[in-house]
N, C-alpha and C positions, 0 to 999 in steps of 0.2 A: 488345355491343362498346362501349366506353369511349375513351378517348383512347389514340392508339397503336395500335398493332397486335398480334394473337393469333396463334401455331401453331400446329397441331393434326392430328390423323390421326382419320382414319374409318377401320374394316377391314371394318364392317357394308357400306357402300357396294358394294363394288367384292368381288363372289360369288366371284370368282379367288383370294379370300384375297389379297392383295395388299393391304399399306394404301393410302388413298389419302390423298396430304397437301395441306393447305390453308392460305392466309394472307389474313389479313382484315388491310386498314389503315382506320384513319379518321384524316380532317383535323384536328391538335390544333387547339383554338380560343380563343386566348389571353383572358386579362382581365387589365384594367387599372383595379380600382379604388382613387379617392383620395378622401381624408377631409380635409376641411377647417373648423377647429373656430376661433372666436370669443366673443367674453365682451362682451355689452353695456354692463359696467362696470370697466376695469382696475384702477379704487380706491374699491373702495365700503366704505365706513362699518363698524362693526361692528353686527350688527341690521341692514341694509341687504338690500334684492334684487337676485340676478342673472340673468339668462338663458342660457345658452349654447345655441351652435346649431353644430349640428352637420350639415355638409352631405355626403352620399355621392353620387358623381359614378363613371357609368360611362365611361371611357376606352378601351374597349376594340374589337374587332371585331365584338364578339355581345354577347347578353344572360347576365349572370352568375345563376346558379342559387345559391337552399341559404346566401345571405350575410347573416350575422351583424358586429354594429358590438358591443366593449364599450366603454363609457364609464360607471364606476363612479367616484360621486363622491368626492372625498379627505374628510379628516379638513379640518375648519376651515368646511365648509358643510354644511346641509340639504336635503333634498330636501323641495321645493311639489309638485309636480307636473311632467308629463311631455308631448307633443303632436307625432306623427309625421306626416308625408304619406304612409305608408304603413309596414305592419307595428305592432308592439307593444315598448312600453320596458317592461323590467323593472327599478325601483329596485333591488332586493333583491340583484340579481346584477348587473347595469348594463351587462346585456344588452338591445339593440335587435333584436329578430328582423326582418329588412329582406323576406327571400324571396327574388323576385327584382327586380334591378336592373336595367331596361333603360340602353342603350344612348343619350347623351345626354338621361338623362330625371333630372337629378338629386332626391334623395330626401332631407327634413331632419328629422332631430328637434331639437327645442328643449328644454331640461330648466332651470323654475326653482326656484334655492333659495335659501336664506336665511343669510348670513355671520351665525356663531359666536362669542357673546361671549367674550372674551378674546385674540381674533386679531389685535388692533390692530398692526400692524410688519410681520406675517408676509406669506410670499408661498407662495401657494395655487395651485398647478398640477393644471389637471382633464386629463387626457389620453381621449382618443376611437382606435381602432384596428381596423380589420375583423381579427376573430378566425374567421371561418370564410366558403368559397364553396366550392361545385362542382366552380369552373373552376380550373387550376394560373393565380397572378398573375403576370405578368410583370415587373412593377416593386414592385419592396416599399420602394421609398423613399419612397413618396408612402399606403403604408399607416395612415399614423399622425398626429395632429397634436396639438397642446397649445395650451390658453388659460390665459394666466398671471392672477393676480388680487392686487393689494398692498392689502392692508386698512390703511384708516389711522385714526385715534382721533377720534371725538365726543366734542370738549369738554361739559361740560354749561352749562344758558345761567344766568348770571349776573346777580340784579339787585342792585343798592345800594338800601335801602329810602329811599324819597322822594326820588330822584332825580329821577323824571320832575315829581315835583307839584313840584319847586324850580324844576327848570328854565321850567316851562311857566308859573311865577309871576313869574321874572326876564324871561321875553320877552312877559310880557301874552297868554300863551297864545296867540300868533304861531305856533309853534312847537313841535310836538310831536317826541318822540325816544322810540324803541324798542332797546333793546338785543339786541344780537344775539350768537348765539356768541362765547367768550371763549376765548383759552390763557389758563390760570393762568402760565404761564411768562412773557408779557409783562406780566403787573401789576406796575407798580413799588409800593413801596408808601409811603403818605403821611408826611411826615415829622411827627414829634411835636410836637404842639401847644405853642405857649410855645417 
């Protein structure tokens, strides 16, 4: 017997020929699981790493049986690697096999990958959702959650040749200077000699 209750007749029982009838109930047992997912880095570089973590949280009255989390990674990242507090991550299908979930015991995978050159502008939504449990859930609003990601552009670094040996000749080598990342878009450019 499952959740719910069964009806049924025996006529073997009861030698009078006479069926005999029967009802079995059990106590539904609700579950309440929520997913709550995060991004180590809202705007990371392109070529850049990220983490996400993904936390599975029992809510419920009991322990949930048979629960599956998917979070398959989108288009614009790679998958590093993968590291559960229990269960197994499947990249390939981006399936997390959890099993079971007790009952304020919550449960994380972490999944690192690595943003995709050419995504510089874009916004990179990874979603995480339990896809399968045991128990019937009770609240399906808290089943699912999302970490956004805005990839932004790495300038490349910029040097003026014999800049720093000028400079460090005009200040009697007082003073050294490192150039650091550059927009092209802020260069003004020098006005023509003469």
């Amino acid at each position: 017997l499952t959740d719910g209750f069964q009806v049924g007749a025996n006529d073997v029982v009861n030698k009078g020929g006479n069926p005999v009838y029967w009802v079995a109930f059990s106590d539904l047992v609700p579950a309440d699981l929520q997913i709550v997912k995060t991004v180590d880095d809202p705007t990371p570089d392109e070529g850049g790493t990220i983490v996400y973590t993904v936390v599975l949280d029992n809510l419920g009255s009991a322990d949930a049986t048979g629960v599956e989390v998917t979070d398959l990674l989108p288009s614009g990242v790679t998958f590093v690697s993968a590291s559960t507090t229990q269960g197994s991550y499947d990249d390939v299908s981006g399936v997390w096999t959890v099993g079971t979930a007790e009952v304020g015991t919550p449960e994380t995978l972490q999944i690192t990958a690595t943003v995709d050159a050419g995504t510089a502008g874009t916004l990179i939504t990874n979603t995480a959702t339990v896809t399968a449990s045991d128990q019937t859930d009770t609240n399906g609003a808290n089943d699912s959650d999302s970490a956004d990601v805005t990839v932004t552009a790495r300038f490349p670094v910029e040097r003026v040749p014999g800049f720093e040996d000028a400079l460090r000749e005009m200040s009697n080598g007082t003073i050294e200077a490192e150039v650091i990342e550059t927009d092209p878009a802020t260069i003004m450019p020098l006005p023509p000699e003469g």
